[in-house]
C-alpha positions in Angstrom: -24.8 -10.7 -16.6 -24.7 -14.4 -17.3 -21.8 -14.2 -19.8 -19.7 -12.2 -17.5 -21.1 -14.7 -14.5 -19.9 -17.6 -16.6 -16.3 -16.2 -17.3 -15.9 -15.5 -13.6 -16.1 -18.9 -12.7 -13.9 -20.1 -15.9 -11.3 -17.5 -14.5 -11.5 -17.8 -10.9 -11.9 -21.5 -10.8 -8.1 -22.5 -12.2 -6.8 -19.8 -10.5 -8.7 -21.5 -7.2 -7.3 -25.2 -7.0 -5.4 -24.1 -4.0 -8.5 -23.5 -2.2 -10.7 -26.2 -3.0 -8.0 -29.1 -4.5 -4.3 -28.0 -2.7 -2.9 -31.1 -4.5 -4.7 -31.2 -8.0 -2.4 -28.9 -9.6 0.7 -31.2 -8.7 -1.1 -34.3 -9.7 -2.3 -32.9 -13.2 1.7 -31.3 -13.8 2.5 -35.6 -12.5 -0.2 -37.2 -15.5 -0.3 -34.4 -18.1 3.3 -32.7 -17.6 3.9 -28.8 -16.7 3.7 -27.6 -20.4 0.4 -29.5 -21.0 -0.9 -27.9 -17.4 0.4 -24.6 -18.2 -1.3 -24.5 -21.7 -4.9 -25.6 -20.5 -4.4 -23.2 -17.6 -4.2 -20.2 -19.8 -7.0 -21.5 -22.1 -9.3 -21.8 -19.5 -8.3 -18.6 -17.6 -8.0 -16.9 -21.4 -11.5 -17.7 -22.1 -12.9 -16.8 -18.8 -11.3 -13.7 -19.0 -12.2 -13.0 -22.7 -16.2 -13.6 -21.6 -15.6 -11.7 -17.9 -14.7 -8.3 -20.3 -17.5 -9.1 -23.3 -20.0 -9.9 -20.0 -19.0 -6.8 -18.5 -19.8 -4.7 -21.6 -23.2 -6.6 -21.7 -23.8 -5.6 -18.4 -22.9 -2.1 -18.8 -25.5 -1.9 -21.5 -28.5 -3.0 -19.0 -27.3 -1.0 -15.1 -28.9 -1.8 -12.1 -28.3 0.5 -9.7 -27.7 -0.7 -6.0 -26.3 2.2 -4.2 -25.2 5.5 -5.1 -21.3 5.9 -3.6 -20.2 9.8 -2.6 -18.1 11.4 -5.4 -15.3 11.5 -3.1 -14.8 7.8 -3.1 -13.7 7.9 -6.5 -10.6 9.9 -5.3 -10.5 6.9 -2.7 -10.7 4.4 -5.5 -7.6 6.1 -7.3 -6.0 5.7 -3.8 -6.2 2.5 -3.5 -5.8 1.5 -7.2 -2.4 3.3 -6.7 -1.6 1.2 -3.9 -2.7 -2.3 -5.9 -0.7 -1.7 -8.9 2.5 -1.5 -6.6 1.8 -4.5 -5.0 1.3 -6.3 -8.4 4.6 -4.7 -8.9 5.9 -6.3 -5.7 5.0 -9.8 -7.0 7.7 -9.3 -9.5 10.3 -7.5 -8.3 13.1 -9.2 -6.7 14.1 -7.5 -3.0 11.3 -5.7 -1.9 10.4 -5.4 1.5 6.5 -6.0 0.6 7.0 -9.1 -0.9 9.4 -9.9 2.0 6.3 -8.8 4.4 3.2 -10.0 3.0 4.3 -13.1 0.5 1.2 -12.9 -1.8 1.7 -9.1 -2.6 -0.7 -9.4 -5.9 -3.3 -10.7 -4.0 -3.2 -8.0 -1.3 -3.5 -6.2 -4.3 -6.1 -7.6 -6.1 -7.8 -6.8 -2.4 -7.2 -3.4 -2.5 -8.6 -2.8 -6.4 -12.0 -4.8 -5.5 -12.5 -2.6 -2.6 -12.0 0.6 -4.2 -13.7 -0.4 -7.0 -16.8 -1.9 -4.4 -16.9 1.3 -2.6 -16.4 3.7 -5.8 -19.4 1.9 -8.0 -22.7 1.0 -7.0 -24.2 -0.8 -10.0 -25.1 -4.7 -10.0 -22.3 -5.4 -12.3 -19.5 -3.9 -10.8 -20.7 -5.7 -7.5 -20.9 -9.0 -8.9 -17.4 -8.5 -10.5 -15.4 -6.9 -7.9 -17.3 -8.6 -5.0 -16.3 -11.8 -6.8 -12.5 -11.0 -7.0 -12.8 -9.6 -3.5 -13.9 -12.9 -2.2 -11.4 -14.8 -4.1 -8.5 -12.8 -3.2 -9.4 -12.9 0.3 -9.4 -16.7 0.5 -6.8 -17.0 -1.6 -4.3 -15.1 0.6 -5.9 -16.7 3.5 -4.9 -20.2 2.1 -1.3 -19.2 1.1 -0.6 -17.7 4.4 -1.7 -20.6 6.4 0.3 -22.4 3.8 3.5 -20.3 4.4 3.2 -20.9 8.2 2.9 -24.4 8.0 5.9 -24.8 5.4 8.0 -22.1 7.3 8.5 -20.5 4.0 10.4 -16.9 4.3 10.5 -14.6 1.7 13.8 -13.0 0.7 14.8 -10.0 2.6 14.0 -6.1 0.8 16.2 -3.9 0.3 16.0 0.1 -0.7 16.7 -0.6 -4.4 14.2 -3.3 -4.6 11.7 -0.7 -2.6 12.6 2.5 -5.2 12.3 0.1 -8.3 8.8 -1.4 -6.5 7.2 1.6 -6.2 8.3 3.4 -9.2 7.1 0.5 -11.5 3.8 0.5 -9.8 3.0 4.0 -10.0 4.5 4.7 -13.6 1.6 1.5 -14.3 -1.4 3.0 -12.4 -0.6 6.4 -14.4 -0.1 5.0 -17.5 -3.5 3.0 -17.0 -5.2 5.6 -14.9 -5.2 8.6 -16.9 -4.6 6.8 -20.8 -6.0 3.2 -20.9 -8.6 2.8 -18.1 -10.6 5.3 -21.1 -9.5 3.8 -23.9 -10.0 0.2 -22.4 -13.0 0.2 -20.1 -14.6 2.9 -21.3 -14.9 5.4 -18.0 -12.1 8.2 -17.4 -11.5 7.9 -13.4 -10.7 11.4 -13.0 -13.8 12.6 -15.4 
């Protein structure tokens, strides 16, 4: 657990400085310039995510079991994973209502995963890892909002296409992950 412990905080940290150091970002970019930032940035989040998935597997290896869930919530969890992966989608997709609404929509859906995943899974593990991405995504959403408000930022208006392309790109993801590579990459078939 302490590997996967260890590349939480190498991941979640960078990906962080708005919560604990809003202007540290803009004075690194100032004294080490963006391609220098951007570069240590993904070595740092690279690493952590590198140890979070090797941690994970160590985990795995050794359960602890902290509550049992109900089958059904495993149907909940494909809900809700559905649900995240077009939200990720709204993060890149230009004119989509979502983004227009919510402004963070991959953090709403990083959200969404951690709770379906909390409330499908009851081992140690999966609490220390989705409780951890849970928290982050919550204060990190928090933060930006407040931000937003204080800036007056708006977010380009949706439109239909936006919303069709949105959704389609999200769900074509989760069912391409759900039913081939959440197997062949994590190791447990959702709908097994």
């Amino acid at each position: 657990m302490d590997v996967m412990i260890i590349g939480l905080v190498l991941f979640l940290a960078p990906h962080s400085v708005r919560i604990y150091a809003p202007g540290l970002r803009e004075r690194a970019i100032e004294r080490l310039g963006l391609n220098l930032w951007k570069a240590l940035y993904a070595l740092v989040s690279g690493a952590g995510l590198a140890l979070i998935v090797w941690g994970f597997g160590l985990a795995r290896a050794h359960p602890t079991v902290l509550y049992v869930p109900a089958g059904w919530l495993r149907h909940l969890n494909a809900l809700f994973t559905l649900i995240a992966f077009v939200l990720f989608a709204a993060a890149y997709v230009p004119r989509n209502h979502l983004k227009a609404a919510i402004g963070h929509p991959m953090l709403a859906g990083v959200k969404i995963w951690a709770l379906g995943h909390l409330l499908a899974t009851g081992m140690l593990h999966d609490v220390v890892l989705f409780g951890a991405f849970l928290v982050w995504a919550a204060a990190d959403f928090a933060v930006l909002r407040r931000r937003d408000r204080r800036t007056g930022t708006a977010y380009p208006p949706g439109s239909a296409a936006g919303d069709v392309v949105t959704v389609l790109a999200g769900a074509v993801a989760w069912a391409v992950f759900a039913f081939w590579l959440h197997a062949a990459l994590i190791g447990v078939n959702p709908f097994g």
